[in-house]
Every structure is written in C-alpha cells, then in structure tokens.
C-alpha positions as CSV (number, residue, x, y, z in Angstrom):
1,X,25.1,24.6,128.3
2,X,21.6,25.9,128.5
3,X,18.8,23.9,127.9
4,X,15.8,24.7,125.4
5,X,12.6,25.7,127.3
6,X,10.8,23.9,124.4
7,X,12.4,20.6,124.5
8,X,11.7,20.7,128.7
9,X,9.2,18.9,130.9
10,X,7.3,22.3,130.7
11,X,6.7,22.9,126.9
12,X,4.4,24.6,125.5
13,X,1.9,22.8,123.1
14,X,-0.4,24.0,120.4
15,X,-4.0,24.3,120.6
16,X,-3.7,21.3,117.7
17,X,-1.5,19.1,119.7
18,X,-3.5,20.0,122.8
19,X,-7.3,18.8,121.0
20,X,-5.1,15.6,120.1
21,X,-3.9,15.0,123.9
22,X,-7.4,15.3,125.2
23,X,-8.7,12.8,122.7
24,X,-9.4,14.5,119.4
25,X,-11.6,17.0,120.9
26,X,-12.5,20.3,118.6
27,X,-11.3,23.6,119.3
28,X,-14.6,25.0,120.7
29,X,-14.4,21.9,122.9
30,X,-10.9,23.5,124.2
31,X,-12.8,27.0,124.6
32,X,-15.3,25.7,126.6
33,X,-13.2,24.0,128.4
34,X,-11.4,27.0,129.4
35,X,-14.5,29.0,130.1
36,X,-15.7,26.6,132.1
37,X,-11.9,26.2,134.2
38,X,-11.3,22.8,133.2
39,X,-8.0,23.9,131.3
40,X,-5.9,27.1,131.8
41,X,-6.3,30.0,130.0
42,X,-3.6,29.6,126.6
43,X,-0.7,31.8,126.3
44,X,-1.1,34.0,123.3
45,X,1.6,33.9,120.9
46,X,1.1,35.8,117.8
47,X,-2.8,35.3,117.9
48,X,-2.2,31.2,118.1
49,X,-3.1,29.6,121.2
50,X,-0.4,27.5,123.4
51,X,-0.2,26.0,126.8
52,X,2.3,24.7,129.4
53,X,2.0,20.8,128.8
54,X,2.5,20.0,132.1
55,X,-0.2,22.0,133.3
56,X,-2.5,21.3,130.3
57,X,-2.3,17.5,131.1
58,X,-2.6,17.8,135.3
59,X,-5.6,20.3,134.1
60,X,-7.1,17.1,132.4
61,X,-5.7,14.1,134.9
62,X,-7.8,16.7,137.7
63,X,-11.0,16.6,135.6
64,X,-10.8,13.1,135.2
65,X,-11.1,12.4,138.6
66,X,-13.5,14.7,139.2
67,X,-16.8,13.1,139.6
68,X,-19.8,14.6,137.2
C-alpha cells in the first residue's frame, strides 16, 4: 500500500494555510518573509504558492529563536 505524499509528515500547505500557521500574517508578510530568507522559497503549482510544512514550520521555530 502506498502512502499519499499529501497526508505525510511532509505536506505541502497553501500560502492561506501557511499566513494562518504563522499567526494570521498577510500574504506580503509571507513575501517578505521569503525575500528576506526567513521562509523557503514556495513551490509553484499552477501559479498558487505551496510549501513543505515541515520545513515551513522549522523555517519559523528557527526565526523564533533568533534574537532581533
């Protein structure tokens, strides 16, 4: 039996479900975010923005503990 990638510990989130992870932020928020390194780059599907959970919410755990 093979197992969904989706339903895995690495699935991939949309940009909506990733601005509600990091606390509601807003989509230029997420951009500058990623221009700045703080997040990965998304994976483009179809012209809509998605990242790797895992490594969207380590991105943010490592920010968190970086001091400002």
């Amino acid at each position: 039996m093979t197992e969904n990638p989706l339903l895995g510990d690495d699935a991939l989130i949309s940009a909506s479900t990733a601005r509600k992870l990091a606390g509601d932020v807003s989509a230029m928020t997420l951009w500058r975010w990623q221009q700045a390194g703080v997040i990965p780059a998304p994976i483009q599907i179809r012209r809509r923005n998605y990242w790797s959970r895992d490594r969207f919410l380590g991105a943010l755990a490592r920010a968190a503990k970086t001091p400002m």
